[in-house]
Structures are given as structure tokens and as C-alpha cells.
N, C-alpha and C positions, 0 to 999 in steps of 0.2 A: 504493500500500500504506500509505502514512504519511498522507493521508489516509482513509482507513477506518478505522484503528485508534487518530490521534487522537493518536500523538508526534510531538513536535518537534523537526525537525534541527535538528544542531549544524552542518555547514556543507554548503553546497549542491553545493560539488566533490568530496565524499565520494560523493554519492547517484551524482554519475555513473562513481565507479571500483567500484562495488560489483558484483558478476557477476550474473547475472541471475536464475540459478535459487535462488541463497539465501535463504531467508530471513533478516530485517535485525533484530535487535532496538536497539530505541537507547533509552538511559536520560535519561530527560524530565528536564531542570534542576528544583532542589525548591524554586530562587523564581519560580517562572512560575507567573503566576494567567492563569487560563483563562479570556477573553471570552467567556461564552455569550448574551449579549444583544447586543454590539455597541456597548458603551457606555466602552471605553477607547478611547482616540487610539493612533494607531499609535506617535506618538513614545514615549508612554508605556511601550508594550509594550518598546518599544528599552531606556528607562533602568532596567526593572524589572527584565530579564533578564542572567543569567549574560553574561560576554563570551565568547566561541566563540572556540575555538582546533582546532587540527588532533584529528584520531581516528583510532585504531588498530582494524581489523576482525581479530577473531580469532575463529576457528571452534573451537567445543565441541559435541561429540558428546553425544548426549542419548539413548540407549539405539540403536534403530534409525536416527534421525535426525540430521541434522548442520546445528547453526545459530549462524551467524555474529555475532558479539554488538561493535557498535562501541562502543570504550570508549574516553574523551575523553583525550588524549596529554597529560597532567598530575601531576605528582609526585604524587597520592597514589593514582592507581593503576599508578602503574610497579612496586609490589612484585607485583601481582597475578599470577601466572600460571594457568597453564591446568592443571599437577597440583592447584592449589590448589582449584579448583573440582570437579575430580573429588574431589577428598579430601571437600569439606563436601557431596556431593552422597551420596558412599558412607555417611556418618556419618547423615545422613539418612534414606537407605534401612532403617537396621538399626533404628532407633530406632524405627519406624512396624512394624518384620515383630514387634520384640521384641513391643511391645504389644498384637498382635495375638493373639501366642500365649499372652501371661499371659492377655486374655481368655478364648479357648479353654480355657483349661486352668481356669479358675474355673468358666464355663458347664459341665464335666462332669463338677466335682465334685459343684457343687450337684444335677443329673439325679441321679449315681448315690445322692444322701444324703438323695432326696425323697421324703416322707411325706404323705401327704394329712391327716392326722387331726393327727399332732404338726404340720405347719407351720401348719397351723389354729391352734392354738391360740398356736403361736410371733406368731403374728400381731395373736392378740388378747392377750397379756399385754408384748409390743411395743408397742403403739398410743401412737400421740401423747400419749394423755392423761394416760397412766400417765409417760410420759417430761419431759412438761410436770411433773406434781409429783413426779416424783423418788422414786416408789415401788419398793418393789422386788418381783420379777417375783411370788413368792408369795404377795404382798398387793397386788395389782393386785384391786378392783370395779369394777363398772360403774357411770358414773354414774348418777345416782338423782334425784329430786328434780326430778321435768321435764325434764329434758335429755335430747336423743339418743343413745340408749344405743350404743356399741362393739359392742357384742354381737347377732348376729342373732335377733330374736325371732320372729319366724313363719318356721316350714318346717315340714315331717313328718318327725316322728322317727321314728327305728328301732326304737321299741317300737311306735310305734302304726301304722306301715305295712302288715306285713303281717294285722293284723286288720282295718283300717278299711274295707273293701267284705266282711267277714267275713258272711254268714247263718246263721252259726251261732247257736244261741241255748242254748249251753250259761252256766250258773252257777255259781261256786264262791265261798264263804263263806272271805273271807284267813283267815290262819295265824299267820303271822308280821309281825314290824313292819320294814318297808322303809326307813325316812326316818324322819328325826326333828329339829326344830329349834326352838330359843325363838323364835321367831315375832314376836312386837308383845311392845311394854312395856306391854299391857292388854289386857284381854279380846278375843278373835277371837270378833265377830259372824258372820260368814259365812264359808262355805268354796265357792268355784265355779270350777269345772273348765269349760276355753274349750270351742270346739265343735270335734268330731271331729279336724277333721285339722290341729290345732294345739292339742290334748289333752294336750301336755306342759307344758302353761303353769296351774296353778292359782293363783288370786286370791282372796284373803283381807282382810276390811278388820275392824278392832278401833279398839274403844274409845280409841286414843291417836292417833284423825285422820288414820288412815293408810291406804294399803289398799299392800300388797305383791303383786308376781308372781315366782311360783315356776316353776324348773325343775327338778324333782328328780332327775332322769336326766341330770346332769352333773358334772364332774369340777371345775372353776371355782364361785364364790361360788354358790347355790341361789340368791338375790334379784336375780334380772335383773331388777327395775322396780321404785321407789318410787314412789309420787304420793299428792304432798301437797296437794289441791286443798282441803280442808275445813279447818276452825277446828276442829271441835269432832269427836263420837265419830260413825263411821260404823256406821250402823245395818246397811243393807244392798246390795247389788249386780246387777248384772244384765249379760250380755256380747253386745254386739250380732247380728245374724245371720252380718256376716263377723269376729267374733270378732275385730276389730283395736279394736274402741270400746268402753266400758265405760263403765256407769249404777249413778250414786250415791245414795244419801240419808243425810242426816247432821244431825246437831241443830243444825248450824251456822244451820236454817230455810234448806236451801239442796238440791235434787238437779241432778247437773251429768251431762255428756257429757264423757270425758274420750279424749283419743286416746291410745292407749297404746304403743306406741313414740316419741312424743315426748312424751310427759309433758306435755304441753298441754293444758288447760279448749278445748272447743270450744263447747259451750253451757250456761249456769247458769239455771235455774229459782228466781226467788226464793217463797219460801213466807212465810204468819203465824205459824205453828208448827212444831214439831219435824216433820221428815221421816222415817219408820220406815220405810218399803220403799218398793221400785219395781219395776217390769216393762216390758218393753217390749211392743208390739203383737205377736202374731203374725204378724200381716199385713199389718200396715204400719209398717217399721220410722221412718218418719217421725212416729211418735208412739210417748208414753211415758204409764204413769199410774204416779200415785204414793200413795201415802197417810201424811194428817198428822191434826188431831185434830177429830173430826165433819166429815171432806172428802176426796173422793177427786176427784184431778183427774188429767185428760185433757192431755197438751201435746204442741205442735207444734212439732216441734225447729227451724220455717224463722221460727217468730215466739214466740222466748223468754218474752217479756215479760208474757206474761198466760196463760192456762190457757183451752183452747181449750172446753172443757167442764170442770162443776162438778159431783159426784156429792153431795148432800145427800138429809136425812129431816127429817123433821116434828118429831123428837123428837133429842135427841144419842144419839150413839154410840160416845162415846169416843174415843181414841187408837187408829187401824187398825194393828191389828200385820202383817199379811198380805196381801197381795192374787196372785189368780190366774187367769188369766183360759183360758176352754176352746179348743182347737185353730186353731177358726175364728173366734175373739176377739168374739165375738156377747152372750159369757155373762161378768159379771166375779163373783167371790165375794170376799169379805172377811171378817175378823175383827178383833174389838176387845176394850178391855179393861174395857170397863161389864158390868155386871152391873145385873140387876133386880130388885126382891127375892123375886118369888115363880116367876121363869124366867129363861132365860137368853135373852132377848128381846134382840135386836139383838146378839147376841155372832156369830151367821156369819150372814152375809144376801147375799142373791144380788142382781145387778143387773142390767138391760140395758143394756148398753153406748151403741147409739144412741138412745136415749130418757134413758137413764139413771134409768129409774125402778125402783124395788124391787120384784120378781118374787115374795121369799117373806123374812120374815124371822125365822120360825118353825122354822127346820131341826134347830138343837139347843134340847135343852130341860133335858137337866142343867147341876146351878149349878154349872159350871167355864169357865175362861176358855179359847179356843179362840186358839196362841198359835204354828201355823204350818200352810202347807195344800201339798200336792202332790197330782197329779192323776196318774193311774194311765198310764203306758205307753200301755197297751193297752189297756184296758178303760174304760170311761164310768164313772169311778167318783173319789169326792174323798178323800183322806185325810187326815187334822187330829190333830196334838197337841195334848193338853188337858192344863191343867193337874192333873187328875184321874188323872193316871200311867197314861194309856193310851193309843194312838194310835183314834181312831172312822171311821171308813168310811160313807161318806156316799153316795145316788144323785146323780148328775148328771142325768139326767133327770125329768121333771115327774111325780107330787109331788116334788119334791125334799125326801128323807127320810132321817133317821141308819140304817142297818142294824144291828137291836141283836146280832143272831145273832154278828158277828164283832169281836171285841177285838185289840190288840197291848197287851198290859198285864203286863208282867215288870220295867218300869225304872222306876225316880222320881227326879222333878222338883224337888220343893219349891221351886217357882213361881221357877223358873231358865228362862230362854224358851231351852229343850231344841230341837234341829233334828234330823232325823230324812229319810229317803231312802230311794228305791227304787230296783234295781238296771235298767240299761239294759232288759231281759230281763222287769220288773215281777214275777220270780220270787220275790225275797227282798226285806224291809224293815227298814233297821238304822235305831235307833235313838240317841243319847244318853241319859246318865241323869249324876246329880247324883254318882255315886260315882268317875265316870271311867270308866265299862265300855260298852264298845258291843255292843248287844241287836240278837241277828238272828230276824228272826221268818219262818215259811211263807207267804206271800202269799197261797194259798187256803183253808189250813185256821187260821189267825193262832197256829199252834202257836211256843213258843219255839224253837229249834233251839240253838244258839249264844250265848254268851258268850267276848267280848274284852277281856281285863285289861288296861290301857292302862297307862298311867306319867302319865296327868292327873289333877288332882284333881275337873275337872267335865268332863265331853266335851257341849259346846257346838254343835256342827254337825259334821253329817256331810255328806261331799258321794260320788255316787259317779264312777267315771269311767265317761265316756260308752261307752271302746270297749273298754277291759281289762274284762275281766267279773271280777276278783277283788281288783280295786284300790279302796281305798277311803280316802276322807283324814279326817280329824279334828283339830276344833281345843278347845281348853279356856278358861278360866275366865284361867289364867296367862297367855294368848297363846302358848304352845305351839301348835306344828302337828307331825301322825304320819300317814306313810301308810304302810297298812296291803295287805299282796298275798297 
């Protein structure tokens, strides 16, 4: 037995008065070093070790069990007895049941005090980050500024669940104003609402280098995402196919790919001139094109560095305010800000994408600058704001011709690059105007319907949302952002 288990006797005429059926325990001397190689002398082992004297077997009961414990017949265990070891055995027992129950009794506090929605939130106004700088729980944000936000940015929220697989194709023109916030310390360029089932997230970028993401349907800070990947003012945006990426263009001469939960540049485009818009492919979300001044380029997000195709003319064409390209990405159109003097010759001009040669550059021919374009829902058809205070309605098919029969002409511009949208449904077209008032017009008869008095002094972009059919956002001239339901 004392071999298997590896102690060592105290003396050898103990092991033979000990009964047979007990078990032995003997308590190993604490200056005995263990030969596990074989490399001390036996004399050694002699001068290292304890001197051995007689020992005392005394049997202690161990619940069911009864085990004989030899303890070496030496003045400092002669006080020892055997109530003594029941005594530190019971004190032990109690101390191991107590803690058990203050656990238990914690574990069904917490059960019966638990809340899905408040520990939620206990959780995010808890986080490390906030406890690292010593904020207090009311003024806890999210970090910003490229870092991994605390905060979960993509799931389906509760407003947009039960419509998002919706067929319905009803429309309503908002009422009232839902949300309202000072937005950027400069003009809000764009307003873009992510894609369907992550619709709670709208992105805005303005004039002070920034572009922010909103979530308006929350209780916590509305600016779950800064990114600050640009120098200079952000023109325009564009949101990937899985809605987790985001496309920039900014006078910094630079449009980037930025991941948007981490606030990280993943790919930059350098350019020679100013960057005004971008779009991504329809169809190939591995390219992007952009437009900068006389040049619309083609790029390949797997090879940064240079621009995979070059869209040029014979002749300049200005600074591209706009580009759009049709379902099947075949057809790309554009606008700029040249002018002719006796037409509006190269102001929209259509292109072919894989040739990239100009198809028509004759489409409008009044002398107004053509200074954003969206394309119909539903129908084969372009629509363009002019600086002429009207929205014009274009064919997308060949001649590619303005349609003079229908106007949207109730708001003005005064040559403010005014953004304008049309509802998921392509039933109704709201506009901006330079007053602050959002203009909703009839989409087949281009009758006004509607007027919304806003609290901005310019309503600069409208954006709508893709799955609420009554939600609509707005940004101004201030950096204000309102949305409107």
C-alpha cells in the first residue's frame, strides 16, 4: 500500500503491528526530497531525513468510514486528540453548506429580477469602456472614431420586422416629425438608409469630414458610428449589398471602402481631383465607379491602386455631380456642371459601361444644370433635378429623350444641389427646396399633393426608407437631420 501511494515510513515495526483491514495514512516528513531519477546516495537520503522515532495509530471516523491515521509519538502532537479533529472537521462542513446557500439564494434573486430589454441595456451602459473612463451611467456613448463599437449594430429591429417580407404596396405621405437632431457641425451632403433588414441604421456624411450612423428607434445616444476616414468634406455615399460596408467620396481626392462596425478604411482609391459621388456595381459588388472632374472611373476593390477603366470624351465635361447606373449595370448616366452656350450639351450623357463609350449626349437640352438623378422603382424611366426648380423625367430606353408632358416643379433651389427621392412603392416623389419645406408630388400625374414645414433653413437631401412606407429623413444646410413618419 505504501508503495503505491508513494509515503514514507516512519518505522518498519509499526507497519507490522498495524491490522490488516485499515487503512494507514502516515504523514511524509517535510525535509524529505524525493529521488525521482536515482541520483542521490542512499547515505545521503539517511543525513537528509527526519530521525524516526516511535508512532501512535489512532483511528478517526470519516462519515461512513473509519481510518487509522499514525501520528509520530512526539511532543508536538501529544496535545492532538481525536474531539479535536472532529471539531475542525465539523467547522469545515458548515462553512462549505453556508456558501452554498448564499449562492443559491443570489442565483434566484437574480431569475426572479430578470428583464430581457432593461439587463440589455444594464449591460451596455456597464461595459468596460465606460468603467475604464469613469463615466457615469447617463453619459455613457459609444465609441466612435474607428473603434469597435459596445453596441450591436446589425440585427432587425422591431419596426422593421414585421413589414420587411411585406407585399403590400400601400403609401402614405408623413404627418408629423418623429426625430430630430443637430447632426454635423456642417452641411449634411447625403442622407442613406442601409438595406432592408438592417433599415434602422441611417448614414449621413457632411461637409465637416465626417459621415455618422444613426439609430433613431433607441433609447441610448442616436450616433452608434463615427468614421472619420476623410481630410476634407464628404460629398457623397453609397452602402454595400450586405449593408455592413460603406462607399465614400470626399475632396480629400480620395473615395475609400470603409467597414462599418469597426471603423476601419479597408480600401482607398487615390484620385487627381475632387471626388463628388460614387456607386457601387449592381452586379458586381467587386467594383465601384466614381466621378471626379472630366473622368468617370471604374475600380477594382482587389487592386486599389489604379482604376480598372477610364470613362473620358473628346471634349471636357466638367465636374460629375451624379452618376447612376440601370438594374443590370450595362447603362451608366451622368451629370455635370458645364454648360454650353447655346445647349446644355454634355450636362446628362449616357454611357456604356463595357466599352465605355458615349451612347447619347444630347438628352437634355434646357440651359440648367442637371444636379442629381434617380431611377424609377418600377418603371424604365430616369428622374433628375435641375437647377431650373423642377424635377424632369427622362426615357431610359433608346432615343433616350426628356418627357416634356411631365414636370415636378413647386420647390426652388437657387442653385443649392437640392436631393430629392422616391418612395419604395415609386408612388410619390419628395423633394427639397431652399426654404426648408419638403414637396411631395403624384408620381403619374406630377401633381403637387403635399407640403412639409420643416424646422431647417435648407432641406438638402431626402432619403426614403426602404421598408416603412411613411418614413422619411431629411437633412439641411445647418447639419441638422428630421425624420419625418
Amino acid at each position: 500500500m505504501d508503495a503505491i501511494l508513494g509515503y514514507a515510513s516512519s518505522n518498519d515495526e509499526s507497519d507490522t503491528n498495524e491490522p490488516e483491514e485499515a487503512s494507514v495514512v502516515r504523514l511524509q516528513p517535510s525535509g524529505y526530497k524525493c529521488d525521482y531519477f536515482g541520483l542521490v546516495s542512499e547515505s545521503e537520503k539517511l543525513s537528509e531525513s527526519h530521525p524516526v522515532g516511535n508512532t501512535v495509530v489512532t483511528n478517526v471516523s470519516t462519515g461512513d468510514n473509519e481510518v487509522s491515521v499514525e501520528i509520530p509519538d512526539s511532543s508536538f502532537w501529544s496535545d492532538l486528540k481525536e474531539t479535536d479533529i472532529h471539531k475542525f472537521q465539523n467547522e469545515s462542513e458548515r462553512n462549505v453548506s453556508a456558501g452554498h446557500s448564499k449562492m443559491k439564494n443570489l442565483s434566484s434573486k437574480n431569475k426572479s429580477r430578470f428583464n430581457p430589454i432593461g439587463d440589455k441595456r444594464k449591460r451596455q451602459i456597464n461595459s468596460p469602456t465606460s468603467s475604464r473612463n469613469n463615466v457615469k451611467p447617463h453619459e455613457v456613448t459609444p465609441s466612435i472614431s474607428g473603434s469597435l463599437t459596445d453596441r450591436k449594430l446589425f440585427f432587425v429591429h422591431s419596426k422593421v420586422q414585421p413589414l420587411l417580407h411585406s407585399k403590400s404596396k400601400l403609401s402614405k405621405i408623413p404627418s408629423s416629425r418623429e426625430w430630430t437632431n443637430p447632426g454635423h457641425a456642417g452641411a449634411t451632403n447625403r442622407l442613406k438608409w442601409n438595406i432592408p433588414n438592417y433599415s434602422h441604421i441611417l448614414a449621413s456624411c457632411s461637409m465637416d469630414s465626417t459621415i455618422k450612423l444613426w439609430n433613431i428607434w433607441t433609447q441610448l445616444d442616436s450616433c452608434v458610428q463615427m468614421l472619420s476616414v476623410h481630410t476634407k468634406a464628404v460629398r457623397d455615399i453609397a452602402w454595400s449589398s450586405d449593408g455592413r460596408q460603406i462607399l465614400s467620396a470626399s475632396y480629400d481626392r480620395s473615395s475609400c471602402i470603409t467597414d462599418v462596425e469597426r471603423g476601419s478604411v479597408i480600401t482607398r482609391f487615390p484620385h487627381n481631383s475632387y471626388v463628388t459621388c460614387c456607386k457601387y456595381h449592381p452586379e458586381n459588388q467587386h467594383l465601384s465607379i466614381t466621378g471626379s472632374h472630366n473622368q468617370i472611373q471604374t475600380w477594382d476593390h482587389r487592386s486599389p491602386t489604379k482604376p480598372c477603366k477610364i470613362f473620358t470624351y473628346k471634349d471636357k465635361f466638367g465636374q460629375v455631380q451624379d452618376i447612376v447606373l440601370t438594374e443590370d449595370g450595362s447603362t451608366v448616366f451622368s451629370c455635370s456642371d458645364l454648360l454650353s452656350r447655346d445647349s446644355a450639351d454634355r450636362n446628362l450623357m449616357c454611357w456604356d459601361y463595357n466599352t465605355g463609350i458615349v451612347l447619347s449626349n444630347q438628352i437634355y437640352q434646357d440651359t440648367y444644370n442637371i444636379i442629381r438623378m434617380k431611377i424609377h422603382p418600377l418603371e424604365p424611366q430616369l428622374l433628375a433635378q435641375s437647377t431650373g426648380n423642377y424635377i424632369a423625367l427622362f426615357s431610359l430606353q433608346r432615343p433616350y429623350k426628356m418627357l416634356k408632358h411631365k414636370k415636378y416643379s413647386h420647390h426652388k433651389s437657387q442653385e443649392y444641389n437640392i436631393g430629392f427621392d422616391i418612395s419604395p412603392n415609386g408612388q410619390i416623389v419628395y423633394s427639397g427646396s431652399d426654404q426648408g419645406k419638403i414637396y411631395c408630388y403624384d408620381y403619374a400625374s406630377g401633381r403637387h399633393i403635399k407640403t412639409l414645414n420643416t424646422n431647417l433653413p435648407v432641406a438638402m437631401d431626402i432619403a426614403c426608407h426602404p421598408v416603412l412606407p411613411s418614413t422619411v429623413s431629411v437633412s439641411s444646410w445647418d447639419g441638422s437631420i428630421e425624420v419625418w413618419r
